[in-house]
Each structure stands twice: as structure tokens, then as C-alpha cells.
N, CA, C and O atoms as a GROMACS GRO file, in nm:
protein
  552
    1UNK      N    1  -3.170  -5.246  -0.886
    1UNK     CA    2  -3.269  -5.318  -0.961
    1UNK      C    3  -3.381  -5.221  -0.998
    1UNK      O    4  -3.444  -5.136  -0.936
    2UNK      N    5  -3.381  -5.268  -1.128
    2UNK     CA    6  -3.549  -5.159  -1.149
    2UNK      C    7  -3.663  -5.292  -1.234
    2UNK      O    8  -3.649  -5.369  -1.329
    3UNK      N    9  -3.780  -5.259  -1.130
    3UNK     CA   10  -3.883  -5.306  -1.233
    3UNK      C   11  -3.990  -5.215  -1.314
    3UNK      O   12  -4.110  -5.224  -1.290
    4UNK      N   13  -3.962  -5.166  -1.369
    4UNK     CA   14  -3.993  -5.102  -1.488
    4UNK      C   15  -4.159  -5.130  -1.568
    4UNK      O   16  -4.207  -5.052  -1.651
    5UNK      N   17  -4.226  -5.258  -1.520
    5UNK     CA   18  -4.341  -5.326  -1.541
    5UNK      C   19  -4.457  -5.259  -1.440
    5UNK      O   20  -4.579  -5.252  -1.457
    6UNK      N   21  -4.374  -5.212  -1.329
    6UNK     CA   22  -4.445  -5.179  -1.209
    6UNK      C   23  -4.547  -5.049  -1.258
    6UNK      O   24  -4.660  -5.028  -1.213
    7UNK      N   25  -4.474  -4.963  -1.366
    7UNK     CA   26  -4.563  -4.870  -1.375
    7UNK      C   27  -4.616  -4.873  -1.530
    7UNK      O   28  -4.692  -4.783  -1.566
    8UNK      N   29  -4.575  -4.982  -1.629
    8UNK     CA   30  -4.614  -4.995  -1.766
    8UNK      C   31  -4.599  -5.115  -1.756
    8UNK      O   32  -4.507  -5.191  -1.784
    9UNK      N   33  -4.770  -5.133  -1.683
    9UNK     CA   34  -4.767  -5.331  -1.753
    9UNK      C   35  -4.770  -5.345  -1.853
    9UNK      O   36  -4.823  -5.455  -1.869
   10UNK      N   37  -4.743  -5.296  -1.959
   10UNK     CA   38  -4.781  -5.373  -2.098
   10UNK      C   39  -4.621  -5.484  -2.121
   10UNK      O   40  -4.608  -5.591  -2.181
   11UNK      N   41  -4.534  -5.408  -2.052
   11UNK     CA   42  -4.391  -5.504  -2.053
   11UNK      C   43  -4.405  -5.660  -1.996
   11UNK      O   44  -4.322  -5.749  -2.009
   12UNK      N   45  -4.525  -5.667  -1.935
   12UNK     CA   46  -4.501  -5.835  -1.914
   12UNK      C   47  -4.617  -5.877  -1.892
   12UNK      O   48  -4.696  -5.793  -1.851
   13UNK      N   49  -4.651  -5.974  -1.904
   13UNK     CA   50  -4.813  -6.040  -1.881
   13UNK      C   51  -4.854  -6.006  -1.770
   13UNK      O   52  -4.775  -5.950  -1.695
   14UNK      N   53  -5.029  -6.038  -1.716
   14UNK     CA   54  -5.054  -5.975  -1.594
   14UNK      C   55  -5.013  -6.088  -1.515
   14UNK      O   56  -5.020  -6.211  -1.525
   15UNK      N   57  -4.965  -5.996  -1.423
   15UNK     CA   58  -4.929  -6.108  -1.257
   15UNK      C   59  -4.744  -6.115  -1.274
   15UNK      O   60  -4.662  -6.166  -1.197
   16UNK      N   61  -4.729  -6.064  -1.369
   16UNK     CA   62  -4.545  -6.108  -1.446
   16UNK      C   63  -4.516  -5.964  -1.429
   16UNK      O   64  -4.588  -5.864  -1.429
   17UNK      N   65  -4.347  -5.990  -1.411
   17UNK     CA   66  -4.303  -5.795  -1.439
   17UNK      C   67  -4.145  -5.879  -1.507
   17UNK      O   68  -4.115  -5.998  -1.515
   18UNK      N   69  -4.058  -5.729  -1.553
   18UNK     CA   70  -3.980  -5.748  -1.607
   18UNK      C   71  -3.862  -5.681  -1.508
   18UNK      O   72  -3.847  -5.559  -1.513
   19UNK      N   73  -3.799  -5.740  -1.442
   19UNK     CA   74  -3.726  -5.650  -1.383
   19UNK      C   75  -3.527  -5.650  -1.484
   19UNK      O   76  -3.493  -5.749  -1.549
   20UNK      N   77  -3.444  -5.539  -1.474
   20UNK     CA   78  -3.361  -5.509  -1.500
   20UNK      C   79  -3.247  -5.459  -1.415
   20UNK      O   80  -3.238  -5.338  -1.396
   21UNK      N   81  -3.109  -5.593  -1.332
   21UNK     CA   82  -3.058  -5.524  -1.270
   21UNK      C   83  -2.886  -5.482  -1.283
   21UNK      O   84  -2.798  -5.568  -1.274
   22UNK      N   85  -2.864  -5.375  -1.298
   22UNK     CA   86  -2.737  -5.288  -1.346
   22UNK      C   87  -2.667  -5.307  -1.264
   22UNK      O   88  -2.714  -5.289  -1.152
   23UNK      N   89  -2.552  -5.342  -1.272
   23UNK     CA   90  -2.387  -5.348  -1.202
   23UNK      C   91  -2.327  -5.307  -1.311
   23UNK      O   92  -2.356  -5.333  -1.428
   24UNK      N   93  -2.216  -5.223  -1.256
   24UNK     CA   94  -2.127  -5.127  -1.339
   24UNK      C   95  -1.994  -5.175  -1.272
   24UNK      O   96  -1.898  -5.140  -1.341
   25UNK      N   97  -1.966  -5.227  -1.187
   25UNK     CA   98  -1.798  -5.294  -1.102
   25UNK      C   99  -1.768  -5.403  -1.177
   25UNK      O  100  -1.766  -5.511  -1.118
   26UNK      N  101  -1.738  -5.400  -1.326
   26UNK     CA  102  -1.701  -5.552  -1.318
   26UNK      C  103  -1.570  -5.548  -1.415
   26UNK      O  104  -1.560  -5.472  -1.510
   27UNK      N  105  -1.490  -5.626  -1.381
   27UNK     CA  106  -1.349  -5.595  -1.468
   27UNK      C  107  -1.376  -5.601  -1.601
   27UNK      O  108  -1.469  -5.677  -1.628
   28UNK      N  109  -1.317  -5.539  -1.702
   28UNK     CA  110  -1.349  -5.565  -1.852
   28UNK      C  111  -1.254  -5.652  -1.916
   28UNK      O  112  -1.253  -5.694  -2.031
   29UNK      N  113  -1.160  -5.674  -1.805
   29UNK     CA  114  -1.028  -5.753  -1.875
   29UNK      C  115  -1.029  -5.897  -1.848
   29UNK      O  116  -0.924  -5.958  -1.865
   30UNK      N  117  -1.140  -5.962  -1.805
   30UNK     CA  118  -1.166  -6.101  -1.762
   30UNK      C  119  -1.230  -6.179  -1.884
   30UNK      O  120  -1.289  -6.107  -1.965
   31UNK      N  121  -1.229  -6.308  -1.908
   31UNK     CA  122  -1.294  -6.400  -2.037
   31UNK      C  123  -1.438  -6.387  -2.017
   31UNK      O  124  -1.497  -6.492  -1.993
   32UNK      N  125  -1.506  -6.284  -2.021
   32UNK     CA  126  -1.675  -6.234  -2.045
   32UNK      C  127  -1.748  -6.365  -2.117
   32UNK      O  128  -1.863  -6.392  -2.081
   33UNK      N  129  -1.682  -6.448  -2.219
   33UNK     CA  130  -1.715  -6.518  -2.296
   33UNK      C  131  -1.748  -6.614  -2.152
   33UNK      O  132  -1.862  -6.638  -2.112
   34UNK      N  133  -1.676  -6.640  -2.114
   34UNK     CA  134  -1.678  -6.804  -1.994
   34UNK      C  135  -1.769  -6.740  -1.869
   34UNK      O  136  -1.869  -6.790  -1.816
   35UNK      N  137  -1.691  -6.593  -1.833
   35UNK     CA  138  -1.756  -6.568  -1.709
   35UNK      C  139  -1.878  -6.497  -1.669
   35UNK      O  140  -1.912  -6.458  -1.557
   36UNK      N  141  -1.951  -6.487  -1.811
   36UNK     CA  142  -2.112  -6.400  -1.798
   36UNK      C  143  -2.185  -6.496  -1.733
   36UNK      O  144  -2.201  -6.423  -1.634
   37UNK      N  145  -2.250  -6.606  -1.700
   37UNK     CA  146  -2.333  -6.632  -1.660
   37UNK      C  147  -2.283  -6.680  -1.519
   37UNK      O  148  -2.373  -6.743  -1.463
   38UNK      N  149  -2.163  -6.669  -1.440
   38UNK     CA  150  -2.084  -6.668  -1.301
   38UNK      C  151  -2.123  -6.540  -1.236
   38UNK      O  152  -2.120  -6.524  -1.114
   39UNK      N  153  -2.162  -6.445  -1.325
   39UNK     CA  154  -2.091  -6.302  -1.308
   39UNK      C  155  -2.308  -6.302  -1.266
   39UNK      O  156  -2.344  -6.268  -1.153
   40UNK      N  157  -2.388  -6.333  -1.347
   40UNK     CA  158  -2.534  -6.298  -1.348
   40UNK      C  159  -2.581  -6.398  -1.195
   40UNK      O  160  -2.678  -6.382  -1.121
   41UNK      N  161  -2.471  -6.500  -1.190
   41UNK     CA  162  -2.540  -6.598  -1.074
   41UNK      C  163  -2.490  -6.539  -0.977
   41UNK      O  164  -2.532  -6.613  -0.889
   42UNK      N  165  -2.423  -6.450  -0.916
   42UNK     CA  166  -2.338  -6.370  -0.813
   42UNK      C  167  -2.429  -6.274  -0.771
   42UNK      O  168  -2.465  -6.271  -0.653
   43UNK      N  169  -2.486  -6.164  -0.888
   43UNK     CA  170  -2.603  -6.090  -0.882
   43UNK      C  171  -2.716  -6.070  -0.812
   43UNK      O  172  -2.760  -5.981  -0.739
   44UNK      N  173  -2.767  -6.219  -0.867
   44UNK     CA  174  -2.854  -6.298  -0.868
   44UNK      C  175  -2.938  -6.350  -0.689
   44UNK      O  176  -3.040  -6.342  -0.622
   45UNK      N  177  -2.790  -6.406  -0.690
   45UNK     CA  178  -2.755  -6.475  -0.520
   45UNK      C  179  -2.756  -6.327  -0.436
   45UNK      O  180  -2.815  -6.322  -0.329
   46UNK      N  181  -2.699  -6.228  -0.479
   46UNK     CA  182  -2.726  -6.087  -0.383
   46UNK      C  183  -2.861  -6.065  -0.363
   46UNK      O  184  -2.915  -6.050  -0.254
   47UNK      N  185  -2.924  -6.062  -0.490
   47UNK     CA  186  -3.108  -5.980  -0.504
   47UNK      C  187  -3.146  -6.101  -0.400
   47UNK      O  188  -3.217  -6.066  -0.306
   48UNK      N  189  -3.106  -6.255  -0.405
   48UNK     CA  190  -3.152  -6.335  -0.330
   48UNK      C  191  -3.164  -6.342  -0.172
   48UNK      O  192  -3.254  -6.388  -0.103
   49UNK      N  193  -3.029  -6.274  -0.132
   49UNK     CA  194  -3.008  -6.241   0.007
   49UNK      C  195  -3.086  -6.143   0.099
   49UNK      O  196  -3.080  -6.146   0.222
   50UNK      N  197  -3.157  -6.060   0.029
   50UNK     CA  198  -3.254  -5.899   0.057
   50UNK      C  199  -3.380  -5.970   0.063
   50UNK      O  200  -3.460  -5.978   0.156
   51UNK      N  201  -3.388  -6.055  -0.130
   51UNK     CA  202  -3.571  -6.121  -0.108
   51UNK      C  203  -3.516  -6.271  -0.196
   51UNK      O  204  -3.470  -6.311  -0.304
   52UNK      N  205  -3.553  -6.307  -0.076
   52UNK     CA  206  -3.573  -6.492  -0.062
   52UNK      C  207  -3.736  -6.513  -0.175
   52UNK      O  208  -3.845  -6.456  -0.174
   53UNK      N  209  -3.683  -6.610  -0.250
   53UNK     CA  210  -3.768  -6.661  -0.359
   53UNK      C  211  -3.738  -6.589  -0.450
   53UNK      O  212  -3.801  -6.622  -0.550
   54UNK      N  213  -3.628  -6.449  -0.477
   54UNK     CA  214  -3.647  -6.396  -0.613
   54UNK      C  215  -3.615  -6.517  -0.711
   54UNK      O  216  -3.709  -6.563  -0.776
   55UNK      N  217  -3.456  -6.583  -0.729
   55UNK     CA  218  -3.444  -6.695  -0.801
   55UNK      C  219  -3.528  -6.767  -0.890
   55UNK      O  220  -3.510  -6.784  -1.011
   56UNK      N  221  -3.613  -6.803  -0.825
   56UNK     CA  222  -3.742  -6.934  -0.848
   56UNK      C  223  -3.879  -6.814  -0.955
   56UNK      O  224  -3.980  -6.838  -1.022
   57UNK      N  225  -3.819  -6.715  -0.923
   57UNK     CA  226  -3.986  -6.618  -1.000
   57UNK      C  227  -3.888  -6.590  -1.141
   57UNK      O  228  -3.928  -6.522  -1.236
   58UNK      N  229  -3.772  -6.646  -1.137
   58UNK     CA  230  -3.661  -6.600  -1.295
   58UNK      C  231  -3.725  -6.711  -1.438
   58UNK      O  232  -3.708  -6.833  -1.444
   59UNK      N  233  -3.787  -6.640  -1.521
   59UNK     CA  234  -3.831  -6.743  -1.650
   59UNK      C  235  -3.787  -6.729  -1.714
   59UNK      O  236  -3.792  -6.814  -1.803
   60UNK      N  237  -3.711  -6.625  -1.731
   60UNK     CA  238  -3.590  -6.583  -1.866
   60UNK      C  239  -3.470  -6.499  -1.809
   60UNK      O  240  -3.475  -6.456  -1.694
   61UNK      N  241  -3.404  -6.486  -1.858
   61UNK     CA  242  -3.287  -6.340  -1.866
   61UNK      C  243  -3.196  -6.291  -1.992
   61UNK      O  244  -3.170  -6.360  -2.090
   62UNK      N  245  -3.175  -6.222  -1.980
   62UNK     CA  246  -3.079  -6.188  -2.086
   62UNK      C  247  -2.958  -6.064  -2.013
   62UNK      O  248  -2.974  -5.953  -1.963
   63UNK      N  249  -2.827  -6.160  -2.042
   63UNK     CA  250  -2.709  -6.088  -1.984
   63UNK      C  251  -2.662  -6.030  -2.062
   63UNK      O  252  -2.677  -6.074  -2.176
   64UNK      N  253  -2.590  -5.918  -2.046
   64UNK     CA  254  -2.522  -5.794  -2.115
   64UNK      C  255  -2.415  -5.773  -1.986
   64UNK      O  256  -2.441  -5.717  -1.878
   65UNK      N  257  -2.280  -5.837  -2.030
   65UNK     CA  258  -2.141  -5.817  -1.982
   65UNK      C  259  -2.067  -5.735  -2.036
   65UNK      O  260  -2.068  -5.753  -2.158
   66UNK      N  261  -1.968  -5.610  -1.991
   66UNK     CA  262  -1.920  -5.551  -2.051
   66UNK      C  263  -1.852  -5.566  -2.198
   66UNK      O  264  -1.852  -5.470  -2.275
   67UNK      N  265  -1.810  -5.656  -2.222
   67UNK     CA  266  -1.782  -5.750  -2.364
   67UNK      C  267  -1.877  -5.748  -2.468
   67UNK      O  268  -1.853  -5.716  -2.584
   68UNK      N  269  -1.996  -5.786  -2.417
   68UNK     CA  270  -2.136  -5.760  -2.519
   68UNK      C  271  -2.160  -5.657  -2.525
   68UNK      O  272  -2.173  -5.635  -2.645
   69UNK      N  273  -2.186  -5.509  -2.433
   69UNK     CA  274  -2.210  -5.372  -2.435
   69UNK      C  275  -2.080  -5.347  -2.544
   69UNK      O  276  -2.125  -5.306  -2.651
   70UNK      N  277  -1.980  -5.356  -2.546
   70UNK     CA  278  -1.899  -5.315  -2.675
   70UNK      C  279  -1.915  -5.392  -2.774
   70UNK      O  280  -1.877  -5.340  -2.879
   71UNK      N  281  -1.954  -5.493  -2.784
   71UNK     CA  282  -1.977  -5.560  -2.949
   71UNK      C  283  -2.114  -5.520  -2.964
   71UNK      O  284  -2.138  -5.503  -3.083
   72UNK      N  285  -2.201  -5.501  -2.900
   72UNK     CA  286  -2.321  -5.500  -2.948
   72UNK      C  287  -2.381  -5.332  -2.955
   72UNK      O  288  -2.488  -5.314  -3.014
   73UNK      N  289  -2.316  -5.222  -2.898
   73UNK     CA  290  -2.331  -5.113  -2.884
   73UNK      C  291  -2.220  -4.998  -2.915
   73UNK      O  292  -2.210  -4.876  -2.928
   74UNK      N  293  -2.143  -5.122  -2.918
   74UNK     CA  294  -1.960  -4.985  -2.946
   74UNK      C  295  -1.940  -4.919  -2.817
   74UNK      O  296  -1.867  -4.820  -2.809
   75UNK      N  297  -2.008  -4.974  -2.703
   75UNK     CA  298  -1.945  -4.901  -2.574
   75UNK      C  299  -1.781  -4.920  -2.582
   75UNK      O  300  -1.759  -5.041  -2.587
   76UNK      N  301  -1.680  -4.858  -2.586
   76UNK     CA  302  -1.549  -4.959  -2.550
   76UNK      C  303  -1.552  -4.966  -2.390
   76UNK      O  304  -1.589  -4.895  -2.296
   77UNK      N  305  -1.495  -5.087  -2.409
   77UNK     CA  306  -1.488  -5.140  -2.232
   77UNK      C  307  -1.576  -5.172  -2.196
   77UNK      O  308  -1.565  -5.248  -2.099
   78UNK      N  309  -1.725  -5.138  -2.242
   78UNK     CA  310  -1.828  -5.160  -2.190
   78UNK      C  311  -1.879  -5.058  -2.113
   78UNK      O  312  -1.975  -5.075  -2.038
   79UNK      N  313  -1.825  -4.960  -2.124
   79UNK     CA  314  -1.844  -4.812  -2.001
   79UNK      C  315  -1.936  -4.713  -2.079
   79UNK      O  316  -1.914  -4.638  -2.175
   80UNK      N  317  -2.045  -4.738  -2.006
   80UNK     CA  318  -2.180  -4.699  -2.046
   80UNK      C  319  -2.129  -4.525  -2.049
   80UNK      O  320  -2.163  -4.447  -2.138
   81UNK      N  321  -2.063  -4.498  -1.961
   81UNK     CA  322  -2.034  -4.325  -1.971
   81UNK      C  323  -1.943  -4.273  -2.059
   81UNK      O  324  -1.922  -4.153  -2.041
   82UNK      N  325  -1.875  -4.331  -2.161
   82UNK     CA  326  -1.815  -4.333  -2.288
   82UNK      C  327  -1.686  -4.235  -2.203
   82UNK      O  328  -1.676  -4.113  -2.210
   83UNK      N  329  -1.605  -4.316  -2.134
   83UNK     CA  330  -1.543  -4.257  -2.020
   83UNK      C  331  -1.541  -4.238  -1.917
   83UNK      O  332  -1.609  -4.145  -1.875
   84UNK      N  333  -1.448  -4.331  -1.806
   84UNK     CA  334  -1.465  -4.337  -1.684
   84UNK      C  335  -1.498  -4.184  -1.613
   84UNK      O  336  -1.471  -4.074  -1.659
   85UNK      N  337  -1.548  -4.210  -1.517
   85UNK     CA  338  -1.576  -4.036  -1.448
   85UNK      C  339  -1.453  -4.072  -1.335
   85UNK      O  340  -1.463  -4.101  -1.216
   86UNK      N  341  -1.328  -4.060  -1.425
   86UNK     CA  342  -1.174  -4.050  -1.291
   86UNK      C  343  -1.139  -3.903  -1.281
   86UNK      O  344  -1.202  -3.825  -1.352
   87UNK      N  345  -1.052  -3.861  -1.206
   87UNK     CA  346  -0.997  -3.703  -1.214
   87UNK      C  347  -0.972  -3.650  -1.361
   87UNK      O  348  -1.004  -3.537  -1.398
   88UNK      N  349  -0.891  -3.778  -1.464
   88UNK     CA  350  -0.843  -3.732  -1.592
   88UNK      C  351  -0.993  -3.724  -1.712
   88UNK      O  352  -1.004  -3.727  -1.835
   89UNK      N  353  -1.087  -3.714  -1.602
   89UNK     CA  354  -1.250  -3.740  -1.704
   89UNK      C  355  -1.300  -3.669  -1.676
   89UNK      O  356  -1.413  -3.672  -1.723
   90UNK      N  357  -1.270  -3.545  -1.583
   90UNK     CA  358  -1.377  -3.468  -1.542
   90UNK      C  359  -1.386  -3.347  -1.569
   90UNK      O  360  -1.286  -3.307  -1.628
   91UNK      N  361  -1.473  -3.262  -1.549
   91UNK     CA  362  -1.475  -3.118  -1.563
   91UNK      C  363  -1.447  -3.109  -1.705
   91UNK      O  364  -1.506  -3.174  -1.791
   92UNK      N  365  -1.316  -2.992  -1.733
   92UNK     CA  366  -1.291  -2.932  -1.843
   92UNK      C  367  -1.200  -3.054  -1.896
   92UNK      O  368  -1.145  -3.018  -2.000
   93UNK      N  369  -1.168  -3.177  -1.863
   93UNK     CA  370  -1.098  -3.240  -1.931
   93UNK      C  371  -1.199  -3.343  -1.992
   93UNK      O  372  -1.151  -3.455  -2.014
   94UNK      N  373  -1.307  -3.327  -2.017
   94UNK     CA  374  -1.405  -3.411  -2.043
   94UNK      C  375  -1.498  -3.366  -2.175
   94UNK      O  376  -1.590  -3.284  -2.170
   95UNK      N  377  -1.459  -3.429  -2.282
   95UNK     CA  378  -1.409  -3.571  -2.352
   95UNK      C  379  -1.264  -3.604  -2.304
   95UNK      O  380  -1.216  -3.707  -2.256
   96UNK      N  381  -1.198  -3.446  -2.342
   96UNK     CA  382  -1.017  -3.421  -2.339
   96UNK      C  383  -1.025  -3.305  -2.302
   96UNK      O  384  -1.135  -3.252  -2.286
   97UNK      N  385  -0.911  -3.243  -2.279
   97UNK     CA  386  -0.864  -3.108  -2.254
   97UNK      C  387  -0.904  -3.014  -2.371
   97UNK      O  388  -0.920  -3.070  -2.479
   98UNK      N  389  -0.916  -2.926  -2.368
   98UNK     CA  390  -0.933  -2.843  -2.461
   98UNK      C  391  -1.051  -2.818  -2.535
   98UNK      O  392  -1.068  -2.719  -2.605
   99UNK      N  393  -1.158  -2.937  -2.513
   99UNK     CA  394  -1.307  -2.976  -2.542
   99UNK      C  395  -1.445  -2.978  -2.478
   99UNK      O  396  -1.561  -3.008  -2.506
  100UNK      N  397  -1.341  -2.909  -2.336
  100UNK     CA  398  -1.454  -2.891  -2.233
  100UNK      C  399  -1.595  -2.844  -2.242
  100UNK      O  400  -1.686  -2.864  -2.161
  101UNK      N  401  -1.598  -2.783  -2.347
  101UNK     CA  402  -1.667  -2.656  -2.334
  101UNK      C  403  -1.820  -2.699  -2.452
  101UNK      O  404  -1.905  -2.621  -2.495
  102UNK      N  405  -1.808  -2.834  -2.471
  102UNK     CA  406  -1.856  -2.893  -2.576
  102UNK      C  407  -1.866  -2.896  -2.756
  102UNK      O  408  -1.921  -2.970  -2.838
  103UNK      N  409  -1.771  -2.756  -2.764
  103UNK     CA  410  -1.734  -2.767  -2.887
  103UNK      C  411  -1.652  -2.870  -2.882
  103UNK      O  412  -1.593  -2.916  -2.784
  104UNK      N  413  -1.648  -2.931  -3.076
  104UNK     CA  414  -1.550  -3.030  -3.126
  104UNK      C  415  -1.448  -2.945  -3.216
  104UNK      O  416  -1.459  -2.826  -3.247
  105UNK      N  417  -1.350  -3.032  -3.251
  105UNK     CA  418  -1.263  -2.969  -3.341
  105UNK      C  419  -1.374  -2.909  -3.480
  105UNK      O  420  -1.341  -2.798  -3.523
  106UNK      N  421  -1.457  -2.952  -3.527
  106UNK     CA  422  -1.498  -2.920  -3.665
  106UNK      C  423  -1.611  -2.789  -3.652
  106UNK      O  424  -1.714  -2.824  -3.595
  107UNK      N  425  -1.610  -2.672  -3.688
  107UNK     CA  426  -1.681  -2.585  -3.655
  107UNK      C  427  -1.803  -2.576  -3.653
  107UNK      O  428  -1.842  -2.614  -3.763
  108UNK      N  429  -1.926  -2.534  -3.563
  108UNK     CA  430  -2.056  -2.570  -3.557
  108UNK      C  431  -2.090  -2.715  -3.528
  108UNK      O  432  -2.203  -2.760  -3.545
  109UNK      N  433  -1.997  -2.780  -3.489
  109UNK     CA  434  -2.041  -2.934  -3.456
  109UNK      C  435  -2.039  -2.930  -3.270
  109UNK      O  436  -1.929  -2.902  -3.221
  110UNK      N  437  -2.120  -2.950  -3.202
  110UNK     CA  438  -2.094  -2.958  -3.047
  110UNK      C  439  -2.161  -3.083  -2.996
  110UNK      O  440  -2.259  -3.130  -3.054
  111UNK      N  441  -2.099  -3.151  -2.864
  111UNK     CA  442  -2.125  -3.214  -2.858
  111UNK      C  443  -2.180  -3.246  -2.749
  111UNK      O  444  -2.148  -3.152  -2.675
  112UNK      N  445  -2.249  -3.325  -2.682
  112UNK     CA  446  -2.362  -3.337  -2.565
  112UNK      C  447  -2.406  -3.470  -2.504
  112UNK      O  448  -2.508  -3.480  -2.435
  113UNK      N  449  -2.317  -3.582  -2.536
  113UNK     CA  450  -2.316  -3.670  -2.445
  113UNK      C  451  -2.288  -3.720  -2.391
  113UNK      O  452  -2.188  -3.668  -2.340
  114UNK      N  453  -2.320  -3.861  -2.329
  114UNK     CA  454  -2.226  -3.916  -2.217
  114UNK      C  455  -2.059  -3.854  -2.158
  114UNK      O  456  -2.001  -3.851  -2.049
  115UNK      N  457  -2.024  -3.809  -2.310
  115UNK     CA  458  -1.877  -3.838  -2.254
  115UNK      C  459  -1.834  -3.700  -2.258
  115UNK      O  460  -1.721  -3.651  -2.254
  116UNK      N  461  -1.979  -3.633  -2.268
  116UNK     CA  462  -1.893  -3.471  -2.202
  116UNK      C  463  -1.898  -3.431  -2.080
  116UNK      O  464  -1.924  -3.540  -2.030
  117UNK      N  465  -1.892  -3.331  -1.959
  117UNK     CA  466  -1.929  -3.312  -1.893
  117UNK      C  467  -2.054  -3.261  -1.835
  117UNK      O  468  -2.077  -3.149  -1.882
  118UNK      N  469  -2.134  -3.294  -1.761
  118UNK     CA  470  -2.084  -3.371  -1.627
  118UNK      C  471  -2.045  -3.538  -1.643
  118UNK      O  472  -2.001  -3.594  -1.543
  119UNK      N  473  -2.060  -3.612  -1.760
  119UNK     CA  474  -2.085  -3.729  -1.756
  119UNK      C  475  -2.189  -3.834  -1.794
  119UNK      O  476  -2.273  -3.797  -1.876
  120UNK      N  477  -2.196  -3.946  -1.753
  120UNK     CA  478  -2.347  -4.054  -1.789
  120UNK      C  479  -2.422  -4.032  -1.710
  120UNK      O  480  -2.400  -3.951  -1.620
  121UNK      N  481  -2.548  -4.111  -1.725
  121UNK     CA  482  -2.628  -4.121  -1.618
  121UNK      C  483  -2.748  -4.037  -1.776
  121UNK      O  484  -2.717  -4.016  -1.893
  122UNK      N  485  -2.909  -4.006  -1.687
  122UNK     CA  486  -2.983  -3.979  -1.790
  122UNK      C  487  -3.037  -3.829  -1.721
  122UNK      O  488  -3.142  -3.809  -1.661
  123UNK      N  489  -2.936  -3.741  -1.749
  123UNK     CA  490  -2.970  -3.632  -1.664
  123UNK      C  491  -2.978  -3.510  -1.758
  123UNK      O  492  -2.988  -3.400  -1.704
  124UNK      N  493  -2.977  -3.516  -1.893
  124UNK     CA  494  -3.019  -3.441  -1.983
  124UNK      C  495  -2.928  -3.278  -1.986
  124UNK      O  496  -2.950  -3.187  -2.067
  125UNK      N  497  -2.803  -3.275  -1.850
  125UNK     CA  498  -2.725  -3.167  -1.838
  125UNK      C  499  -2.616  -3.153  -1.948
  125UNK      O  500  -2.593  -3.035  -1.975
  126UNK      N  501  -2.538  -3.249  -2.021
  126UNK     CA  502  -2.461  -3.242  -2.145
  126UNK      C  503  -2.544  -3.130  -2.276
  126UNK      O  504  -2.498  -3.029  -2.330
  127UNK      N  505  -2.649  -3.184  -2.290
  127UNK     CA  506  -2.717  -3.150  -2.364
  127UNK      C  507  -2.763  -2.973  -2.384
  127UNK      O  508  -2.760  -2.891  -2.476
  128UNK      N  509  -2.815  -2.978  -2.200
  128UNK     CA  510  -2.865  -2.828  -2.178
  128UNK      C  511  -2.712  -2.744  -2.172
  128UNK      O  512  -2.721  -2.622  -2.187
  129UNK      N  513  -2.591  -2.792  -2.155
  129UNK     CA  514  -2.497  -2.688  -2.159
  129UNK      C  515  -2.436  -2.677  -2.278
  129UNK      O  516  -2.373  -2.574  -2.301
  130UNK      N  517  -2.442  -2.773  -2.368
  130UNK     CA  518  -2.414  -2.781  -2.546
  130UNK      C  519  -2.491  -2.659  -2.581
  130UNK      O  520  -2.431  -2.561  -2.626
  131UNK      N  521  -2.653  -2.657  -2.558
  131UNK     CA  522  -2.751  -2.594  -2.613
  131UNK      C  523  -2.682  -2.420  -2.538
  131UNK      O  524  -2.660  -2.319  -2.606
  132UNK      N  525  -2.668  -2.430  -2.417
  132UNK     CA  526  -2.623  -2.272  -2.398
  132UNK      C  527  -2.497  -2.250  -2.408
  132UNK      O  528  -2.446  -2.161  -2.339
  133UNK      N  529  -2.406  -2.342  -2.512
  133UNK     CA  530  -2.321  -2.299  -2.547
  133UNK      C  531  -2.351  -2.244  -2.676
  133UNK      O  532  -2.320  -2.130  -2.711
  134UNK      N  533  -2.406  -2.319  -2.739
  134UNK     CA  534  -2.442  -2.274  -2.912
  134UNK      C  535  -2.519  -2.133  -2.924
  134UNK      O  536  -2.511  -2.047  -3.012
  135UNK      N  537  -2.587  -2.137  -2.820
  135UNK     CA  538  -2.671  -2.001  -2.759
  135UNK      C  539  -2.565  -1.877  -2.775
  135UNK      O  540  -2.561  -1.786  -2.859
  136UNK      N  541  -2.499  -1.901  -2.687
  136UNK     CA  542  -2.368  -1.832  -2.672
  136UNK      C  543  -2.321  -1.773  -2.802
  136UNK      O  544  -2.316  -1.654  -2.833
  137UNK      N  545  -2.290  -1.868  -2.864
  137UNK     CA  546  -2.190  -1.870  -3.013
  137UNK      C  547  -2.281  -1.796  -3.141
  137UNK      O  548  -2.230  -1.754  -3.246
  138UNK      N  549  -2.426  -1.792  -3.106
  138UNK     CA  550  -2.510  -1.731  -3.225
  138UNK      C  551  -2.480  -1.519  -3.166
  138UNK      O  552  -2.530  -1.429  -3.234
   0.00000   0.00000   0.00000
């Protein structure tokens, strides 16, 4: 869970915060349509088990199920890391084989996110090894 209000109230009125909480385990092959708001009350009931009364402080929400992250963002699957991080995702096989290195097939085009290596997350390392690759290449 992150509340995000905690250090920029301007996100919610005073005395109010906005909190935002991420689960990434959830099958993509289930009816998202029927089972998003099963899937947010499960969540929900966890944050509830740690702190008693969160429930009752809820005035809004808005769910984003893997189903919506691909219609509404083009994630496919919903996999925020544009590729699972499995053995066949990692390292030098990451986008694919042969692409490790962040060049793409089209010359001078490189690439630097999520779905290169090391992966997702907001760690700005895709980027810095694109950049000392191109370094490299001048």
C-alpha cells in the first residue's frame, strides 16, 4: 500500500489521503469483467486484518484489474513489466535473445524500458544502460 497524500497533500482534502494498493498475483485468464470488485474486496479484507477500521475510512475507489491495465494502457496481460521477469525474460534474453544489449532491429533505435533488462519496477537502470550503450556506439 502506498499513501502518497502523506507527503503531497494537495492529493486529497485536509484530514483525507489517497491511498493506492498494488497486487501483481492475479490470474489474467479469469472473467475480470465479473471478478474485479471480488478481487478489490479480498484486498481490501487483508489491509483490514493489519488495520481494523480501514474499510469504513473507503469514500471512493477505482479498480484497475489486469483486463483494464490492457484495454486501458496496452499492458498485454496486464503485466506492468511488459514481460514476466521468468528465466526466458531475463538477462540477455530480455525483450528476446539477441536484443539484450538494448539495441532494436532498426539502426540507431535503442531501447530502455520495462521490458529490457533488468526489468519493471521505477529504477531508471534500462535507461542508464541504453544511454551507455549508445555511448558506446558513438
Amino acid at each position: 500500500m502506498l499513501i502518497p497524500s502523506v507527503v503531497d497533500d494537495s492529493l486529497a482534502p485536509p484530514g483525507q489521503h489517497v491511498a493506492s494498493l498494488f497486487c501483481q498475483q492475479f490470474d489474467y485468464k479469469i472473467d475480470w469483467d465479473e471478478h474485479r470488485e471480488t478481487a478489490a474486496e479480498t484486498i481490501i479484507d487483508q489491509v483490514e486484518s493489519y488495520a481494523p477500521g480501514f474499510r469504513e475510512l473507503i469514500l471512493g475507489m477505482q479498480i484497475l484489474s489486469p483486463l483494464d491495465l490492457e484495454r486501458r494502457f496496452g499492458l498485454v496481460n496486464g503485466d506492468i513489466f511488459h514481460g514476466k521477469l521468468s528465466l526466458d525474460q531475463m538477462f540477455s534474453a530480455r525483450p528476446v535473445l539477441g536484443y539484450g544489449n538494448y539495441r532494436s532491429p532498426i539502426k540507431g533505435l535503442y531501447m530502455c524500458g520495462s521490458g529490457t533488462h533488468p526489468g519493471g519496477g521505477v529504477s531508471g537502470v534500462p535507461g542508464h544502460n541504453a544511454a551507455q550503450e549508445i555511448l558506446r556506439s558513438n
